[in-house]
N, C-alpha and C positions, 0 to 999 in steps of 0.2 A: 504494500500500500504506500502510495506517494505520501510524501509532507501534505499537501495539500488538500488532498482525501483526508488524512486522520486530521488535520484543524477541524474542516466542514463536520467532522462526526464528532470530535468536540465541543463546538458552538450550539452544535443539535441537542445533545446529549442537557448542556446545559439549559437553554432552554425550555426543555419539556421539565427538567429539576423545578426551575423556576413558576412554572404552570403551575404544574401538581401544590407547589406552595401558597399559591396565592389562591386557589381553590380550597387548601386545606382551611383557609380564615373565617369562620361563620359571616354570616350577612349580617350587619349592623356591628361590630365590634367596631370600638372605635380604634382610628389610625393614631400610630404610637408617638411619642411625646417628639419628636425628632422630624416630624413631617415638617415640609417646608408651606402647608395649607393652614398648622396650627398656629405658626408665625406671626402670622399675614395680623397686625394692630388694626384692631376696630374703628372703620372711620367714627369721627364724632359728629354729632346732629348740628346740620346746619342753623343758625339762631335765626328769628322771625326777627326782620327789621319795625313791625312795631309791637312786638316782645319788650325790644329794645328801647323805645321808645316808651312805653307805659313804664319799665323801667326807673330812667330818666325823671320822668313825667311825677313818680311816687317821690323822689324824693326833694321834691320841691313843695313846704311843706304848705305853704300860701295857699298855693294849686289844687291843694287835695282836700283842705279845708273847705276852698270856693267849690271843687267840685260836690263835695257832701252837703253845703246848704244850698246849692243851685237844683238838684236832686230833689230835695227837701221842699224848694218854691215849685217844681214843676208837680209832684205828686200831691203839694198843696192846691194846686188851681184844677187839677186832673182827677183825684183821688176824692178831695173833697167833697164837690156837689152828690158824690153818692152817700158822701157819711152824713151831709148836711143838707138834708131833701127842704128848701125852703127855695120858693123862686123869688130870684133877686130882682124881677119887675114886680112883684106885689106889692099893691099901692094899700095902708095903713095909717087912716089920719090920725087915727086915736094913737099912734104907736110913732108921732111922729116927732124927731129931735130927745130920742131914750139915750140915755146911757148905755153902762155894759151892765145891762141885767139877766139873766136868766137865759129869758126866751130869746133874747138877743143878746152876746157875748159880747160882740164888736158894737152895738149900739143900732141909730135907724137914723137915716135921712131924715130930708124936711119932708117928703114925701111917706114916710114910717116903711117904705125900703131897708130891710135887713143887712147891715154893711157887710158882715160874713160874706155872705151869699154873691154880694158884687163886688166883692172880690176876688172872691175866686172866678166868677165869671169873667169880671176884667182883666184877671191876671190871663186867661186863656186866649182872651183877643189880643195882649199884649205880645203875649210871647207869639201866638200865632203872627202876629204881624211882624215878629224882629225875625225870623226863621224864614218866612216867605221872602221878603225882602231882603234879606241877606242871601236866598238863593239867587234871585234874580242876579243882583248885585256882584256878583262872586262870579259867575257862570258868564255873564256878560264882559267883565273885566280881566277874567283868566282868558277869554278869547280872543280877547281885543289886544291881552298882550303877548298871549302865543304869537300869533299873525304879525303884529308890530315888531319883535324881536328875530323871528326865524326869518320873514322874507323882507329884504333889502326895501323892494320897490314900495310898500304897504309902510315901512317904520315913520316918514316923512310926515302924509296925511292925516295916519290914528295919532298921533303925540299930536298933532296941532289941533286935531279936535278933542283929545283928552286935556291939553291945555286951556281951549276954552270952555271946555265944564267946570274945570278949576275955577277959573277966573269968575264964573255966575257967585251971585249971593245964592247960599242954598235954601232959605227960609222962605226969601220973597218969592224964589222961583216955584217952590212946592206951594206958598200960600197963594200963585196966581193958578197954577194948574189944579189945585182944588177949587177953587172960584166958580173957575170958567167950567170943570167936567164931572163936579159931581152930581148936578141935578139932572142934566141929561143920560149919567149913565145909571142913578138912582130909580130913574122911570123906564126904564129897560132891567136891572137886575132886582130893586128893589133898594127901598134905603139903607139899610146894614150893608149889605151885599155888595152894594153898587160903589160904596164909600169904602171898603175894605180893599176889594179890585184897586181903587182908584190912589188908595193911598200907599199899599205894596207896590205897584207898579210907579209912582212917583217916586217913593223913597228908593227902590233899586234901579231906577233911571238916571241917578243924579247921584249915584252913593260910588260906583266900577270903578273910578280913576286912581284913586291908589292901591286895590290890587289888580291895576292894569299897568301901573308902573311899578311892582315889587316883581310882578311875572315878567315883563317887560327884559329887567333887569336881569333876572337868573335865566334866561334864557337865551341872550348876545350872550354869554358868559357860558352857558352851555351847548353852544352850536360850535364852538370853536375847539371843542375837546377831542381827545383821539376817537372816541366810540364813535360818533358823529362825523367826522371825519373817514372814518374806516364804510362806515355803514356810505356815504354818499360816493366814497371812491368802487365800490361794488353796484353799483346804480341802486339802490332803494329808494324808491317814491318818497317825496317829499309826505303823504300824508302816514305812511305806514312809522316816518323817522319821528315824526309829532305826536302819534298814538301811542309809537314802542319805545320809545328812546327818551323825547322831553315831555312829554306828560306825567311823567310817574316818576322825576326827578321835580317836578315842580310844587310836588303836590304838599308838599311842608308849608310853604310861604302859602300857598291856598287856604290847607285847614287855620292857620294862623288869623288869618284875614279875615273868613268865615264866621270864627269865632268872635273877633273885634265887630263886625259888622254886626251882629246881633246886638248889640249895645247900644252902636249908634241909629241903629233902625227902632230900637225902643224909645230912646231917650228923644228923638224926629216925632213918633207918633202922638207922644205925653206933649211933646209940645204944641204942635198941630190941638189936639183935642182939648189943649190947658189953653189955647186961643180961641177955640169955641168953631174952631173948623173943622174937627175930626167926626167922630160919628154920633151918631144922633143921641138922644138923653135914652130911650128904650135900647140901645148897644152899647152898656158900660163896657169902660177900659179906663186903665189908671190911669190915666191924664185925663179924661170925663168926667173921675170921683174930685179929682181936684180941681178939674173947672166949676163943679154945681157946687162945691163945698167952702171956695173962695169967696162968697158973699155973707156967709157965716162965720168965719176962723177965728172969730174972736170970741164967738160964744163956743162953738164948739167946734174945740182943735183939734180932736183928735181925727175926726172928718177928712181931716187933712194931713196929719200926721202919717197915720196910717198906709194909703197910697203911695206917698211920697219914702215912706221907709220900705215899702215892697219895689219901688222902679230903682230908689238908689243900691238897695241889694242888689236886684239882681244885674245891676249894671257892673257893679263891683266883681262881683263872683263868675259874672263871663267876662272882666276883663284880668283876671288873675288868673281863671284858664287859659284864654289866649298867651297871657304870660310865662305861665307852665309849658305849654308844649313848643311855642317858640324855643324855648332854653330847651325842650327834650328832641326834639329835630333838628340842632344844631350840632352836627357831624363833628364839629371839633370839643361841643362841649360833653357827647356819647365817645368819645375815640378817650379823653380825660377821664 
């Protein structure tokens, strides 16, 4: 037998050694301590960037406070009227200008109106009206600065029209478009209805310019980056680069905004209806309790008190949120 014959019938020989051995292993025994599969370090769980941010977010302690009593006013105006079955348009001469008695805890109008009752009802049109307008608001101004910052030819015209919103008085301008459009859209939806429409839609018309110029901003700022860069050197649609790429970097300075603009959308409404131009005396809202209650405040303050200490809260407590998570989606103060 050649060299070359007896290799082949040695390589063979071991081979089927080898078979027989690995056949001999029961099924499911585990592989021994020396394998190179039991090695192999377990990757670790990717973190949720806003994990990360609630995070953040807790330990700002302002923040957390304002979020618990902000909570606390919304399931007061929402929770309430079921615990507190009184309707806040029930007219009561006999029960009119009470204290805090019994039947009524918060006291009664001049009208014997249960103040409880109106205000939790008022507090629901208020915040309904700072939420609504601040979508508008938000939604309008994030778009205006997407578009304004991503495409060259578009930056020149929206800044010179968001310049001249700026430049309007915002009061006079809301107290002439209430003027002129709530009686005619009052007899098409109704007078609540019609003046609700009219005043969301005013206040988030005239509210978009500055987070049209904070989006504006992080967005020259983020077209110029390598991902974006990368992404426009492989031809990707300008709108797929807006949807996937700068929309979902922008969105910190948004919810920030968002938040702010609830505030100023409340504290716009109370004033409009503390000028006697917001909604009618049958659709309380806290600046309504303080406009009917301004001719009385001297006899009785708390009329007034009252209202005024639910819009300064809650102005407060969404704007210490806003503050919290500004400071919890700033990358350099989460990377600290």
């Amino acid at each position: 037998m050649t060299d070359a014959a007896a290799q082949t019938a040695r390589d063979r020989a071991e081979l089927i050694r080898e078979s027989a051995a690995n056949a001999a292993i029961p099924a499911g025994m585990a592989l021994p301590p020396d394998d190179p599969v039991t090695d192999v370090a377990p990757t670790p769980a990717s973190r949720s960037q806003w994990r990360d941010v609630w995070r953040q977010f807790r330990r700002h302690r302002g923040a957390m406070v304002a979020l618990v009593l902000f909570w606390g006013i919304v399931l007061f105006v929402t929770v309430g009227p079921y615990l507190w079955r009184i309707d806040p348009t029930y007219v009561d001469i006999r029960a009119r200008n009470q204290g805090f008695t019994a039947a009524h805890p918060l006291g009664t109008d001049q009208l014997g109106r249960d103040m409880l009752a109106r205000l939790m009802k008022g507090g629901q049109v208020s915040l309904a009206v700072g939420l609504t307008a601040m979508s508008i608001a938000v939604t309008l101004g994030s778009l205006i600065g997407i578009l304004s910052g991503f495409f060259r030819r578009l930056d020149a015209p929206l800044m010179r029209v968001t310049e001249l919103f700026l430049a309007l008085p915002l009061l006079p301008l809301l107290l002439l478009m209430v003027t002129l459009f709530r009686e005619p859209l009052g007899k098409v939806l109704g007078p609540g209805m019609g003046t609700f429409v009219l005043i969301v839609t005013a206040i988030g018309a005239t509210s978009w310019m500055q987070a049209a110029r904070i989006v504006r901003g992080d967005v020259l700022g983020l077209k110029e980056r390598e991902f974006i860069l990368a992404a426009r050197s492989i031809g990707t649609p300008n709108r797929r680069m807006v949807m996937r790429h700068i929309l979902p970097n922008v969105l910190s300075p948004i919810v920030v905004a968002a938040t702010l603009g609830i505030a100023t959308a409340i504290i716009t409404e109370s004033a409009l209806s503390f000028l006697g131009l917001g909604f009618p005396p049958d659709f309380p809202t806290w600046g309504r309790l303080l406009y009917d209650a301004i001719e009385q405040m001297q006899m009785y303050p708390w009329r007034v008190i009252l209202p005024g200490v639910l819009i300064s809260l809650t102005v407060l407590t969404v704007n210490y949120i806003g503050d919290g998570l500004r400071d919890a989606m700033d990358p350099r103060i989460r990377g600290r």
